[in-house]
N, C-alpha and C positions, 0 to 999 in steps of 0.2 A: 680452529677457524675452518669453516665450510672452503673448500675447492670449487674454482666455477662458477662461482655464483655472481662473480660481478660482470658486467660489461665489459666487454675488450674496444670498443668497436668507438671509441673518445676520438674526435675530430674540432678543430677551431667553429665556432657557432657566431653568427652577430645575435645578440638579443637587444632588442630596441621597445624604451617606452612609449605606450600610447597617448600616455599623460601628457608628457615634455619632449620628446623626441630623443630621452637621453641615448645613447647607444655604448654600447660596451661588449669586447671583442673575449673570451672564452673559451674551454672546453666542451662538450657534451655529447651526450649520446640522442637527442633528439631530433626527431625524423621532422624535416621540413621540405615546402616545395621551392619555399621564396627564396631567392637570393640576391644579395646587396655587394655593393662596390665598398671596401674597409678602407681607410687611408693610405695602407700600403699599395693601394692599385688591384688588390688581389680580390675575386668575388668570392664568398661565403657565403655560407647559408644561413636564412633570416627567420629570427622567430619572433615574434611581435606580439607583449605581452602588456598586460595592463596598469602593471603595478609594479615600480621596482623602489628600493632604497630610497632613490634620485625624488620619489613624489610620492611615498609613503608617509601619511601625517605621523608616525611615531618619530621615523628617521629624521623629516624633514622641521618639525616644533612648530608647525601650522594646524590652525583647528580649520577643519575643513570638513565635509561631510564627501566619503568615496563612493559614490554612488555607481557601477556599470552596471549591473544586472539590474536593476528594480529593488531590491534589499532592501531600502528605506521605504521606497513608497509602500512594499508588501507588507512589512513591518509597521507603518502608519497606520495603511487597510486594519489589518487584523487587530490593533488597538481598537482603533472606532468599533468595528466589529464588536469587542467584546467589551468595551463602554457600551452599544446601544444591546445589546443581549443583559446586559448588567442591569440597565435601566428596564427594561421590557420586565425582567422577573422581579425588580421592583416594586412596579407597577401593579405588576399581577398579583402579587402577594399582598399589597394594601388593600387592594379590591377583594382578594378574599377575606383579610381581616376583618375589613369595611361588612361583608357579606355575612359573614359569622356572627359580628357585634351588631349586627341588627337582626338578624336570629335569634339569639338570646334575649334581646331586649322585646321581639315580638311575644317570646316565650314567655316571658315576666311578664309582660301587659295580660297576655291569657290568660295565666294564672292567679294574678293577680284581682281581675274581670271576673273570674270563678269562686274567688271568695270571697 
């Protein structure tokens, strides 16, 4: 095992959910500016995340859709996106067909006209 390589530098942390307001009192080495009053009276430093156990639909057995960043709506975009790109080469590709089979078929009239 490597020397040195971990953190020394572990202090009590509040991390509080965005979701529910769970809070829950910790170790860590994370750098914050905020800090909060814990039960014990004592202030600690606050990190404020979005996502914990407490309202995690795995953890929690709610179907629910986790949306903060945009992830679904971009995910939705880019579907449409490549349903109407899907349909456009559809399109274009009957039109050529369409354009070929009556090609052909001018072809056989000409030929046809010639003898």
């Amino acid at each position: 095992m490597k020397k040195d390589i971990h953190p020394d530098n572990y202090r009590p942390v509040v991390f509080e959910d965005l979701n529910n307001g769970f809070r829950f009192l910790t170790r860590s080495t994370v750098s914050t500016d905020d800090t909060t009053k814990w039960d014990d009276g004592k202030d600690y430093p606050l990190v404020k995340v979005h996502i914990t156990s407490t309202s995690h639909p795995f953890f929690t057995g709610e179907e629910r859709i986790v949306d903060i960043e945009g992830r679904v709506d971009k995910f939705k975009a880019r579907a449409e996106a490549a349903e109407a790109a899907r349909e456009a080469r559809m399109k274009a590709a009957k039109k050529q067909a369409t354009r070929k089979a009556a090609k052909v078929e001018k072809a056989e009239a000409k030929k046809s006209s010639e003898a």
